[in-house]
C-alpha positions as CSV (number, residue, x, y, z in Angstrom):
1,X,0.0,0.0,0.0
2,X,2.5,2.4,1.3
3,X,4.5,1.6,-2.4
4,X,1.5,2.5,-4.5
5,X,1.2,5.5,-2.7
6,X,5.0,5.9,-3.2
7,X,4.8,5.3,-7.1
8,X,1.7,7.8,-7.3
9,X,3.4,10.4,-5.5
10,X,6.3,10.1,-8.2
11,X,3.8,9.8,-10.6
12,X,2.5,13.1,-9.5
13,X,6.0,14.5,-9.2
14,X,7.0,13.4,-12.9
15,X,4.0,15.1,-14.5
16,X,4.0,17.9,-12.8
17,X,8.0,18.4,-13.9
18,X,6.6,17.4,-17.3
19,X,4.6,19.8,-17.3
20,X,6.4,22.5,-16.4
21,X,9.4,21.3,-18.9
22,X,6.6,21.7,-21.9
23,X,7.2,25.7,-21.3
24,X,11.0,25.2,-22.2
25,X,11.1,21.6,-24.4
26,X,8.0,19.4,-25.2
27,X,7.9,15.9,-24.1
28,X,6.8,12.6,-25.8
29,X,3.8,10.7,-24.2
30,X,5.7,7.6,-25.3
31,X,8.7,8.6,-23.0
32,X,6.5,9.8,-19.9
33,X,5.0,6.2,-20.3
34,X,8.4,4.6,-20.3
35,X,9.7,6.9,-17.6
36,X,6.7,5.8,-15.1
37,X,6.8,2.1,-16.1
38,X,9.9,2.2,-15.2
39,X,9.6,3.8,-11.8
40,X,6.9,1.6,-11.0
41,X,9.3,-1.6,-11.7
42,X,11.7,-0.2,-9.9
43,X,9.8,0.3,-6.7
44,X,7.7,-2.7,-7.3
45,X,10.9,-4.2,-6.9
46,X,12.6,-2.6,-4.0
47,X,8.8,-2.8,-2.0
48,X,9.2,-7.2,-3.2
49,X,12.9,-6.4,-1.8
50,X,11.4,-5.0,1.0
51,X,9.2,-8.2,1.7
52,X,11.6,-10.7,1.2
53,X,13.8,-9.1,3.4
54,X,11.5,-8.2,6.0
55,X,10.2,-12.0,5.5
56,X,13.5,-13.4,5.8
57,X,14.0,-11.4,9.3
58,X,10.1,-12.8,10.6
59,X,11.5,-16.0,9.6
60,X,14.6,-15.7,11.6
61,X,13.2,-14.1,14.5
62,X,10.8,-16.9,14.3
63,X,13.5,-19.4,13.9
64,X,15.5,-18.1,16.8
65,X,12.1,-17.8,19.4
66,X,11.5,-21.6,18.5
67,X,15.3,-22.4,19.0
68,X,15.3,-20.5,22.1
69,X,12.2,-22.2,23.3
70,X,13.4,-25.6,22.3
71,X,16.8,-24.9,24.1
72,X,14.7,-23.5,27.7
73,X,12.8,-27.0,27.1
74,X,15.6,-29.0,26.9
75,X,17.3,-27.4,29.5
76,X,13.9,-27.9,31.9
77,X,13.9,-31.5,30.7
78,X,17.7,-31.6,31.6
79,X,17.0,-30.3,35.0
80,X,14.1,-32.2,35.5
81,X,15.6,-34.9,34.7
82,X,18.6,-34.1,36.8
83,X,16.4,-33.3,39.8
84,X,14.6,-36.8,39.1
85,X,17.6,-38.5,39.4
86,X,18.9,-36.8,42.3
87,X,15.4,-37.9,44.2
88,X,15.8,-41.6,42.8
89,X,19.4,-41.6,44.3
90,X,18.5,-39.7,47.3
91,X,15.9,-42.5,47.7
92,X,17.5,-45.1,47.2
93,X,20.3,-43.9,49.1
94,X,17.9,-43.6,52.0
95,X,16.3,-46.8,51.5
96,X,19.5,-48.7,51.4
97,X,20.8,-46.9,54.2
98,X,17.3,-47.6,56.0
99,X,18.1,-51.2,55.0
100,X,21.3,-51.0,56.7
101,X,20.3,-49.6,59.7
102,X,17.2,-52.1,60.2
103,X,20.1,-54.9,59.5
104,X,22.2,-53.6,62.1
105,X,19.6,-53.1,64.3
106,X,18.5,-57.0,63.9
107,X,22.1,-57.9,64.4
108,X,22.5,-56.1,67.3
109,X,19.5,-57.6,68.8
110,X,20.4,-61.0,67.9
111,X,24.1,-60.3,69.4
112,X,21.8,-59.0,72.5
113,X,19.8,-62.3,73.0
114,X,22.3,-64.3,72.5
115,X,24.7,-62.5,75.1
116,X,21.7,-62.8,77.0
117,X,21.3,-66.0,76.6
118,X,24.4,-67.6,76.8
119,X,24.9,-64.9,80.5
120,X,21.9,-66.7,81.4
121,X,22.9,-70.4,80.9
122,X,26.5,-69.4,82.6
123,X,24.3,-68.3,85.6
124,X,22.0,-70.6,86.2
125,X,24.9,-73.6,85.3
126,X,27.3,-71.3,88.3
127,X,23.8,-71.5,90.8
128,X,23.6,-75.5,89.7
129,X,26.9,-76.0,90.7
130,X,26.9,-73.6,93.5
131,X,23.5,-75.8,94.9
132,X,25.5,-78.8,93.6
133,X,28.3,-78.2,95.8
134,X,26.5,-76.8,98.6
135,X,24.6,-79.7,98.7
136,X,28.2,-82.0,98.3
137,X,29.2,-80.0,101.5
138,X,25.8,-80.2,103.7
139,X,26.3,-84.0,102.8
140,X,30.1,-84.1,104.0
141,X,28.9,-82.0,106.8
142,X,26.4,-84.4,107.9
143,X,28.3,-87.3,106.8
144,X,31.2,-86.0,109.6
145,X,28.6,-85.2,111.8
146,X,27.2,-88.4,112.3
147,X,30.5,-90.2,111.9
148,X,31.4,-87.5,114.9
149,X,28.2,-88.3,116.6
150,X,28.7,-92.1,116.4
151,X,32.2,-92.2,117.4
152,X,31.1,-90.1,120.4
153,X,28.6,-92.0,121.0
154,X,30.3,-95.6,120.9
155,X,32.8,-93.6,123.3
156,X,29.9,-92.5,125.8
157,X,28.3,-96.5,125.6
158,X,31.8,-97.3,126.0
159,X,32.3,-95.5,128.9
160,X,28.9,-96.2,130.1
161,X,29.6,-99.7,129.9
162,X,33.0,-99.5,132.0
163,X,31.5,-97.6,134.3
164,X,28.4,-100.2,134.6
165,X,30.9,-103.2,134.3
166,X,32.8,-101.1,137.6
167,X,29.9,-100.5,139.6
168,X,28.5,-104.1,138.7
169,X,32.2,-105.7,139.8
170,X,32.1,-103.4,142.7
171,X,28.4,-104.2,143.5
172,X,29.6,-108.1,143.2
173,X,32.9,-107.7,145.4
174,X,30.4,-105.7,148.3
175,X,27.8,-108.6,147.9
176,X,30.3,-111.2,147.7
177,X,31.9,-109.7,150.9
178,X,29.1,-109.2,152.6
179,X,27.6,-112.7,152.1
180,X,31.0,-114.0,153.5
181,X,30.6,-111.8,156.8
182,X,26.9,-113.0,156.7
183,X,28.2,-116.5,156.1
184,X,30.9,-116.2,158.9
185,X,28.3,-114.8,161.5
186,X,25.8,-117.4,161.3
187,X,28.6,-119.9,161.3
188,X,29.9,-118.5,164.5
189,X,26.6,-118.0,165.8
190,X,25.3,-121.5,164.7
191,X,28.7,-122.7,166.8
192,X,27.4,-120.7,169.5
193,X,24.1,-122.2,169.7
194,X,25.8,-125.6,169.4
195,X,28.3,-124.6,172.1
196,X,25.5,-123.6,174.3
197,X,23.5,-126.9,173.7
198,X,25.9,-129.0,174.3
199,X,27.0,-127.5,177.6
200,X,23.4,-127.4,178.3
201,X,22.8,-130.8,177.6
202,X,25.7,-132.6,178.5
């Protein structure tokens, strides 16, 4: 539009210089003619110029927007996928080391019970032989007790018996000592009573 209006205002210009040139030197219609086809060409062609060149710089400010676009893109899919990475390791960094942690844990516990355990079995086998040998020693204690007791006490019935046998030989030796002062004084009395009946009766 703004080339039409261009050629018309040459147009306008050419004519009016025409004109004006007719007072000095006439001018062929034929050449006029030739002299605006021309100037139309001409800025028909620097208006296509125009076009093509303002085309070509739509095209490359278009190219360049979708380049830049595409590259932002890319470098958010980059990042994302950067980021999504990073959170897949994190995770599975956090699971593993979860996984670790629970493992310890276990083995820890285990290593606990069995500790436990194995404290508990040395206790109660120290109280078993603690009972065990207490027991052993109430037994010898006892056992030396009554050997003790008996041996005293075959020493007190022996003793008891010498004394008894003692007294009993003592007893025996008064008895026997006494019967034989009995026996002597009814002999001599029984001689008296003869004596006395045989001077009575004589």
């Amino acid at each position: 539009m703004n080339a039409i209006k261009t050629v018309l205002a040459v147009t306008l210009v050419a004519g009016s210089t025409a004109a004006m040139a007719q007072t000095t030197a006439p001018v062929a219609p034929v050449t006029l003619k030739q002299t605006v086809t021309t100037q139309l060409q001409d800025v028909k062609s620097d208006a296509l110029a125009t076009g093509q060149a303002t085309a070509q710089k739509t095209v490359a400010v278009k190219e360049a927007t979708v380049a830049k676009t595409l590259a932002a893109k890319d470098a958010v899919v980059v990042k994302t996928a950067e980021v999504k990475n990073a959170v897949v390791a994190n995770a599975v960094a956090n699971k593993e080391a979860a996984v670790a942690k629970t493992a310890e844990v276990k083995d820890a516990a285990v290593a606990k019970a069995v500790t436990a355990k194995q404290v508990a079995n040395e206790k109660t086998v120290a109280v078993k032989d603690a009972v065990a040998a207490k027991v052993a020693a109430v037994n010898t204690t006892a056992q030396t007790q009554t050997a003790q007791v008996q041996a005293q006490a075959a020493q007190d019935l022996a003793t008891v018996e010498q004394k008894a046998a003692a007294e009993k030989a003592e007893i025996v030796a008064e008895a026997a000592e006494k019967t034989a002062e009995v026996q002597a004084d009814a002999a001599e009395e029984k001689k008296s009573i003869f004596s006395w009946f045989k001077k009575k009766f004589a």
